[in-house]
N, C-alpha and C positions, 0 to 999 in steps of 0.2 A: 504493500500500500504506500510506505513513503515514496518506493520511487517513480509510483505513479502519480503521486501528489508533484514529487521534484518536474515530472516531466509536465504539471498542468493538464493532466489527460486524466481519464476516469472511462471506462469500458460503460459504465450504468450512466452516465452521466445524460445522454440525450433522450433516453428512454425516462429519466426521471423531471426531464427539463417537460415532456411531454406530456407525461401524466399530472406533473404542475400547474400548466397549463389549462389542459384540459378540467383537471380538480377544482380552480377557483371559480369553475363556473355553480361547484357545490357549495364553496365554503363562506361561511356568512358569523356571527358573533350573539350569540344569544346572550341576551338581557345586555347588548348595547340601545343607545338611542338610534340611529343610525346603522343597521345591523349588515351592511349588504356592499359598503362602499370599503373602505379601509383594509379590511381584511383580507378582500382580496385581493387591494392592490400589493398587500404585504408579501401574500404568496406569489405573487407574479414578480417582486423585485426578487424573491429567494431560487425563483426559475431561472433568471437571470443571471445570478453568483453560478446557479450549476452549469448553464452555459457558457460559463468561463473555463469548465474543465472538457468541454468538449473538443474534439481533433477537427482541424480545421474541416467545413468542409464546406453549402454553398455558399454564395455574397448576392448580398443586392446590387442589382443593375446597376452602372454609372449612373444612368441619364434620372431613375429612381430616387438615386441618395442623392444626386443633384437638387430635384425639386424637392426631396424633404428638406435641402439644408435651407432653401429658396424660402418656404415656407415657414421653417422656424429663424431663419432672422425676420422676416414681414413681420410673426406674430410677436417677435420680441420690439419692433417698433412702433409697434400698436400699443402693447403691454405698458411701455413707457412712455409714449404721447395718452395714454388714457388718465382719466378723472383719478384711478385710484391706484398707482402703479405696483404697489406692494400685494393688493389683492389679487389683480391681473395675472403676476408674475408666479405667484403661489396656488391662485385657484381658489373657489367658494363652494360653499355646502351646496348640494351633498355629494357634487362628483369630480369638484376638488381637482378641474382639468386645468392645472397649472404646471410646473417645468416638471416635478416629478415625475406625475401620472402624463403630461402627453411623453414626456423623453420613455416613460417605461412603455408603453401603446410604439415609438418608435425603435425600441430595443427588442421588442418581441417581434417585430418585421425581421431583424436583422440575424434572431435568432430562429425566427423559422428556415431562413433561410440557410441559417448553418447547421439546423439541425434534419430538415426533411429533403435538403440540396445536398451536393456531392455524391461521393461515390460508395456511403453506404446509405442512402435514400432507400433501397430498395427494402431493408432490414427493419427500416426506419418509420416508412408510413403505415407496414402493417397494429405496429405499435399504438398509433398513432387511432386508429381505426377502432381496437379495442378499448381504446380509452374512454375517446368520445362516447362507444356504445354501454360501456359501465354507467358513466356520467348521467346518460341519457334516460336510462332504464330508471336510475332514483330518484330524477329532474321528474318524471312522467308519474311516478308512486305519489308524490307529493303534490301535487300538480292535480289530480286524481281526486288527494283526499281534500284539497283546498276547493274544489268544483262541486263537491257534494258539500259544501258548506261549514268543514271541520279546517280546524287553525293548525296542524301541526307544528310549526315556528313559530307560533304565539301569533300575535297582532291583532287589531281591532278587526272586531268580525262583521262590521259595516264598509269596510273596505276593502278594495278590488286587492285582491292577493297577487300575489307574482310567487309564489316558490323560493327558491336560493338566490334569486334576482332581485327582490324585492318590487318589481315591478313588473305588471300585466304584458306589455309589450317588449320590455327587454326578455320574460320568460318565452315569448313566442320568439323573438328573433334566432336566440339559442339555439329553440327548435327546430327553426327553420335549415340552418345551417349544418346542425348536423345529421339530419335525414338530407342533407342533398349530398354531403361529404360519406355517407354511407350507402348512399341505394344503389346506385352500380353494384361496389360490389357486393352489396346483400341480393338482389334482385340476380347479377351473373356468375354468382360461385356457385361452391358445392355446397352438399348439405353439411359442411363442417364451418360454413358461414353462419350457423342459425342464430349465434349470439351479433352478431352483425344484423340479423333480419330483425332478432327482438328490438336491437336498439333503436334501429331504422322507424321501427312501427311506434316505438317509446316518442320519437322526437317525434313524428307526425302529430300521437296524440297531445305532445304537452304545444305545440303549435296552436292545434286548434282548440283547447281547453284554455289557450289565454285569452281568447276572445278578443285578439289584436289584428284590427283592419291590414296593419302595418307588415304584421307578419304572416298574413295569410295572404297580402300582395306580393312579399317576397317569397313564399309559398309557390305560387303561381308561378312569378319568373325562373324560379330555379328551376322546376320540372322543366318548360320550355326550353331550357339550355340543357338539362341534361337530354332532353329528346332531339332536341339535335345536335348535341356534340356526336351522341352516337351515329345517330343515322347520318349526318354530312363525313363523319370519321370512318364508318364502316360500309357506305354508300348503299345501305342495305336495311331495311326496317327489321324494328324488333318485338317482336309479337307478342312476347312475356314482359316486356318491359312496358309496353301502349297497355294493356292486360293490367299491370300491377297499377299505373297510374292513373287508368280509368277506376278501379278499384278504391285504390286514395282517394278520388273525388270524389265518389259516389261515397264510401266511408265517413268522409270529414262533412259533407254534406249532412247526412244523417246525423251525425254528433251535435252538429250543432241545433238542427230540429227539435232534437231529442230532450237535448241539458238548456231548460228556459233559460238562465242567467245570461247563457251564450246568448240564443236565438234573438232575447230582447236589447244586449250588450250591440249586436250585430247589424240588428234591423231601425235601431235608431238612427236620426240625426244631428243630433243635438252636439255629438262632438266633432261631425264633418262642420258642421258651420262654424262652431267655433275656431277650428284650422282655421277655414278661409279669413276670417275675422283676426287674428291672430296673424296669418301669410298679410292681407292687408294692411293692419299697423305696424308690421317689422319692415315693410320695405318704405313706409313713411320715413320710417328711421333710419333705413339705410340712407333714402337718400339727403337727408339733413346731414350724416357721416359719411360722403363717398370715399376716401383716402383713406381713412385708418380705422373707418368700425369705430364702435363703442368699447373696444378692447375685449379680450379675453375676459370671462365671465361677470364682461358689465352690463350683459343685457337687463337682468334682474331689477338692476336699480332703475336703468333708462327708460323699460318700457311703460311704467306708471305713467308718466307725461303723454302715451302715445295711445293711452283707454278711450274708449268714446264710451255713451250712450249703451250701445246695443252690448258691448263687452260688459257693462257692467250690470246689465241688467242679465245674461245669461251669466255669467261665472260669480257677479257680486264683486269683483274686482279687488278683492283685500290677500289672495293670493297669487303676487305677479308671477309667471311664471321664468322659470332661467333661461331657456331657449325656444327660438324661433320652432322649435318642431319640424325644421327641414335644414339638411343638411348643408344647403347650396347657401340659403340664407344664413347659415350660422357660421358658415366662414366669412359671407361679408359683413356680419355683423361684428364681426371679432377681429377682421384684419382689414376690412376694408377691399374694395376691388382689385387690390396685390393679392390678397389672401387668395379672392374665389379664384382669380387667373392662376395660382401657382396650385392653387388644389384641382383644379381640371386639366392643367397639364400633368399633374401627379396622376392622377386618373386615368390620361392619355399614354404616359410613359406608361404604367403598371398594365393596360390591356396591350401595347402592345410586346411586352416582355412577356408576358402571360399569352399570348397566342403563337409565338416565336415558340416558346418553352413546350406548349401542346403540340407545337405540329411536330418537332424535332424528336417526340420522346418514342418512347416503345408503347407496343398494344397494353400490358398491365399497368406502366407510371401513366399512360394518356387517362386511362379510366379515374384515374385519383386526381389528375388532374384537372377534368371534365368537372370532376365533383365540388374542387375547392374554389372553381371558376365559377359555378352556378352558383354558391354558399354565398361568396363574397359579391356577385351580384345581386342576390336575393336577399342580402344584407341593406346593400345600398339602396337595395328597389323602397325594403322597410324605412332608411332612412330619409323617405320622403316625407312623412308624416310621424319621425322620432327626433333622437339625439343620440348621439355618439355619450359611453358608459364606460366604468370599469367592470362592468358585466360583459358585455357583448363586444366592445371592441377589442381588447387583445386577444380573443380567441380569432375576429376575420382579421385582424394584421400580422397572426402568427400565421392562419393558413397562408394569407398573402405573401409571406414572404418565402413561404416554400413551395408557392405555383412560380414565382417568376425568380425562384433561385436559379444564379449560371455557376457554374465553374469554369469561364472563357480569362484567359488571364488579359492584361488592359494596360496599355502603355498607363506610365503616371502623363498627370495633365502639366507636369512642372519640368522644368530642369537645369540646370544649373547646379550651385550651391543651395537654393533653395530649394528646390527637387529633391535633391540631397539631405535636405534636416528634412523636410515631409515624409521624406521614406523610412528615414529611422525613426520616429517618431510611429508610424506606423508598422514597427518592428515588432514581434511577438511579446518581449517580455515588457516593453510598453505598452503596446496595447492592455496587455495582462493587469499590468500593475495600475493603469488608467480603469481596465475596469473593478477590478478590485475597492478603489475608491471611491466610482458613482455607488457601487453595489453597498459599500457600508456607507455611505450618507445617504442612501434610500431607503436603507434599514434604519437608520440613525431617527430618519422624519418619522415612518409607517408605523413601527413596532409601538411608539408612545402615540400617534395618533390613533392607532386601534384601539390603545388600552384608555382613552379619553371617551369613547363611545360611554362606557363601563357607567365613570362616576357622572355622564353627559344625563345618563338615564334616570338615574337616582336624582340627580336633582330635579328633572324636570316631575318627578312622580313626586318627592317631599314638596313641592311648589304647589303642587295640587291639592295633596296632606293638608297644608298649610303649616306645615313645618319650614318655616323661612330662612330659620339657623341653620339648618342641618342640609336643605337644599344649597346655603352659599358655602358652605364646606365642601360641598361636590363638586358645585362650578370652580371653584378657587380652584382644588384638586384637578379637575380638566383644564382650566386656562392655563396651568402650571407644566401641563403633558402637552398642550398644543400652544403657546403663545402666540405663535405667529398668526392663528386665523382670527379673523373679524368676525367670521362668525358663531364661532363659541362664545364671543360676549352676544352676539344679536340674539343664539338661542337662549342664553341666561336670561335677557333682558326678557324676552318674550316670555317666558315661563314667570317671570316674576308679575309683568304685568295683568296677567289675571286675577291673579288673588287680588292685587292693586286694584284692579277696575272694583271688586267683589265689596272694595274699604276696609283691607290691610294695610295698613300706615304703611309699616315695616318693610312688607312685600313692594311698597311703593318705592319707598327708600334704594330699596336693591335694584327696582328697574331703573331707573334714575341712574343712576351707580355704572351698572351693564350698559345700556344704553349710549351713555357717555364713551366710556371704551371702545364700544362696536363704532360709532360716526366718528373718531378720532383716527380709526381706520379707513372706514369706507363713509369719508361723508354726504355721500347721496343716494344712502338707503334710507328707504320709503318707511318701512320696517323698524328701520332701527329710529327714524324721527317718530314714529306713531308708539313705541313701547318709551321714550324719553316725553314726550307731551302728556301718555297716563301718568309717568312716573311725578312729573309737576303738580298735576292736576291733584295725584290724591297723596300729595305732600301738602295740598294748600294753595299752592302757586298758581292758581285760576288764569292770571293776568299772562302770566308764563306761556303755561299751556296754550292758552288760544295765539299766541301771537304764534309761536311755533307750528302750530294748525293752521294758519292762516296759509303762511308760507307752504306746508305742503300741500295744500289744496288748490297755490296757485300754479303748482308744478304737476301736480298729478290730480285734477279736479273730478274723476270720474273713479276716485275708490271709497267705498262706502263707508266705512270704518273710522276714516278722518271727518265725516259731518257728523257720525254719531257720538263721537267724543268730543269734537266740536260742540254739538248739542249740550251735552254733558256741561261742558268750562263755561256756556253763554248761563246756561240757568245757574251756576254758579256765582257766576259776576251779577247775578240777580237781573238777567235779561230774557225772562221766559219766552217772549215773542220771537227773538231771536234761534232760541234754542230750538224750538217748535218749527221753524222754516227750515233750520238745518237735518232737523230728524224725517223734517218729509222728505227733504231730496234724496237722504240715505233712503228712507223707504221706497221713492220712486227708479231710486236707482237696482235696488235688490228687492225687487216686487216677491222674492220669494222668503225672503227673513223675515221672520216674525221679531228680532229685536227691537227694531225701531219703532214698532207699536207697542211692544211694550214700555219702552222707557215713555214714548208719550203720553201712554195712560197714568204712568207716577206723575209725570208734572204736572199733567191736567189737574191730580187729585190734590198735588200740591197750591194750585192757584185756585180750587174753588169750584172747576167745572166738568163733576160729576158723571154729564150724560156726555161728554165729549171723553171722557174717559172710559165709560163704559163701552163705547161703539168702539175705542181704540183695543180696548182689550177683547173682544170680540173680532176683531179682525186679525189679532196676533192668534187667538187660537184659531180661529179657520186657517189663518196658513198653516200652522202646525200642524194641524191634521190633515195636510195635503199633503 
């Protein structure tokens, strides 16, 4: 063993970088607050150290690592021309796609490609295959038991479940991907493929059990490429494979008849309009930022200002969301029209090194490759109507980088003396010792960010308790494991403000407190001014609070929450008339909340008029009982 260590090599090492891989689409953190994000990007930088003991084998295209470098300098001058450069640069809850996590999403390309390219590929993808089909098989139990209505990973059981995902459509994308990466060869082997077949059938069902438009449209696109990768590959149709797919439809068709959740999840529209609604105000906002975007994960903050009318009345608008929901858009949102141009030529390179890589290969690597080319199609197709995850994308940037791995060797692009230090610099035991470094300062960030989920949860459950002490012992404990984020003070503050709104002094004190901290980071969240104006208000500070309301209602005038607490500070300054016009706009604006009928029925009862109170509380419970 030492001298395999001396030599940086490891015989297990790519088979375990694999199943790594493939594992953190299981691995999630129970009794964290956030259970689904951290952990596994923990395990995915530890795939990465094992990928350091791997023997050389393929590389990412030139023209590929070209446009990711193109890419990551634009989004680093986005990052630092943006509103909050420190958050940009780091990344924001809960997917926290800042230098670590996009650099580890861009080390898993590099490592699929040194681990399912070169010249033991062939040892390598069968590996590869049973992984995914384990993975799949558990993904699909769970998946199962979460559709008939049972919580096995805990969580509120009024909410849309996702599995080891934590979300509905990242659990379908999963699925999607690896029933397209498996059905060749489950559908063309022998009967000693059958754990291949069960997986196959695993991923189809957890697919269509998430009840994701997104992933049952890349669904679709995959089939269609694997149905003509073959038939244009083998210039011959195939009858057991049109057979197994018509099956599929007809199967997943049924399923979803069958399981109401789906059929009525599926048959609405209420969240296509939303998209469109959502695709309409983000390109407002692109085009107000053509050049550099709103930076890396500042859409959150920006799109408040960019709500109208109709957004507010279907979503109620007091959670903005982090992304555009389309992928196109969310790189110009984030880097500006460099971005999207350098991510479509990224897209451009990577099809065509990926159909170079298919035609060149033999009849068993085509079939696998067929496969990882529809997956990451059918990925992309879902990302019309998603966002990019630490769920779902390192698993299509690892297949991707071992569909279009070469082992073609490549003049350097330098020469001289400078040619010269580039090349030893990209010498083995530099490289080595370069990655040995990112590897433990990626561990260095993850390992205490995972273990901040822990005490993140505890205190937001003692905030509820109304145990106020004991929840700021928690967050202290978190902010102390994660400093760097803004928003471990935004979720303290938020959690404090409730019991605050409820008239806990104390609880108020603390939001105030947090609050302050989170906008010292990121000062133009919405959020973090809306949990700092409770935090005024039931400290006393009426006069406070409203001016600070004021201001964010002239930046984001279409989120409800801000005229209801608004509402709240004017009856405070003793200006009921006021309060009263501000609790109706929140009403008219979230025609489906019953809170702003309720609090007008208290003031009503407070100024005297009774029957104006009774009809308001009568309208708070008819909504409720809708």
């Amino acid at each position: 063993m030492k001298n395999r260590i001396r030599s940086r090599s490891w015989s297990q090492a790519p088979a375990l970088c694999i199943w790594l891989v493939a594992g953190s689409v299981l691995v999630f953190l129970p009794g964290g607050l956030f259970r689904f994000g951290w952990p596994k990007i923990l395990v995915l930088v530890l795939a990465l150290g094992a990928g350091l003991l791997v023997r050389s084998g393929g590389r990412v295209p030139r023209s590929v690592r070209m446009m990711l470098g193109a890419g990551a300098a634009v989004l680093l001058m986005a990052a630092l021309s943006s509103a909050d450069p420190a958050a940009a640069l780091l990344g924001r809850w809960p997917r926290y796609e800042g230098v670590l996590v996009l650099g580890v999403y861009a080390g898993l390309m590099i490592l699929g490609a040194k681990v399912l390219g070169g010249p033991e590929r062939n040892h390598r993808w069968p590996v590869l295959l049973r992984a995914l089909a384990g993975v799949s098989v558990v993904l699909a139990l769970v998946s199962l038991l979460e559709s008939v209505g049972l919580r096995p990973l805990g969580g509120a059981a009024d909410l849309r479940p996702g599995a080891t995902l934590g979300n509905a459509s990242d659990q379908g994308l999963v699925g999607l991907m690896i029933t397209a990466v498996l059905a060749l060869p489950a559908i063309r082997g022998h009967r000693a493929n059958w754990f291949l077949s069960a997986g196959c059938v695993a991923a189809v069902f957890t697919t269509v059990l998430s009840g994701s438009r997104a992933a049952l449209l890349g669904l679709i696109v995959a089939s269609i490429i694997l149905v003509l990768g073959v038939v244009l590959g083998e210039r011959r149709i195939d009858r057991r494979m049109f057979a197994t797919v018509i099956c599929t439809v007809v199967g997943a068709g049924l399923l979803i008849l069958l399981v109401p959740g789906l059929r009525e999840r599926l048959m609405t529209g209420s969240t296509i309009t939303g998209r469109w609604l959502l695709w309409g105000q983000s390109l407002k906002m692109a085009a107000d930022h053509p050049w550099t975007g709103v930076g890396p994960s500042g859409f959150v903050d920006v799109f408040p200002a960019y709500q109208n009318q109709q957004w507010a009345i279907q979503t109620g608008g007091d959670f903005p969301p982090d992304s555009p929901h389309l992928w196109l858009l969310q790189a110009l949102l984030a880097g500006g029209i460099p971005l999207l141009l350098a991510a479509l030529l990224l897209g451009a390179s990577v099809l065509a090194a990926a159909f170079h890589r298919i035609r060149t290969a033999d009849n068993p690597q085509r079939t696998q490759l067929i496969g990882s080319f529809a997956a990451i199609a059918g990925y992309c197709a879902g990302l019309l109507t998603g966002f990019t995850s630490p769920g779902t994308t390192p698993l299509a940037v690892f297949l991707c980088g071992g569909l279009i791995a070469t082992t073609a060797q490549q003049a350097p692009l330098l020469t001289g003396k400078l040619g010269l230090a580039v090349e030893r610099l990209r010498s083995g035991r530099v490289r080595f010792a370069l990655g040995v470094g990112a590897v433990a300062a990626g561990l260095a960030v993850a390992l205490p960010a995972t273990a901040a989920e822990w005490p993140m949860d505890a205190g937001a459950r003692l905030a509820r308790d109304g145990d106020i002490a004991g929840a700021e012992d928690q967050f202290q404990a978190a902010y102390s494991l994660r400093p760097w984020d803004s928003d471990t003070a935004l979720l303290a503050a938020q959690a404090f403000a409730g019991p605050a709104s409820d008239g806990n002094p104390e609880a108020a004190t603390r939001a105030l407190k947090w609050a302050k901290i989170s906008l010292a980071r990121t000062p133009g969240s919405i959020e973090a001014g809306l949990a700092l104006s409770i935090g005024y208000m039931h400290t006393g500070n009426f006069q406070t609070a409203k001016d600070h309301l004021d201001t964010l209602i002239a930046r984001a005038p279409y989120t409800t929450a801000l005229y209801i607490q608004r509402g709240v500070a004017n009856f405070g300054l003793g200006d009921p008339t006021q309060s009263l016009t501000d609790l109706q706009t929140a009403a008219s604006q979230s025609p489906s909340s019953p809170l702003p009928w309720s609090i007008m029925a208290g003031i009503y009862d407070r100024i005297g008029d009774h029957d104006k109170a009774a009809a308001a509380r009568v309208q708070a419970d008819q909504i409720s009982r809708q």
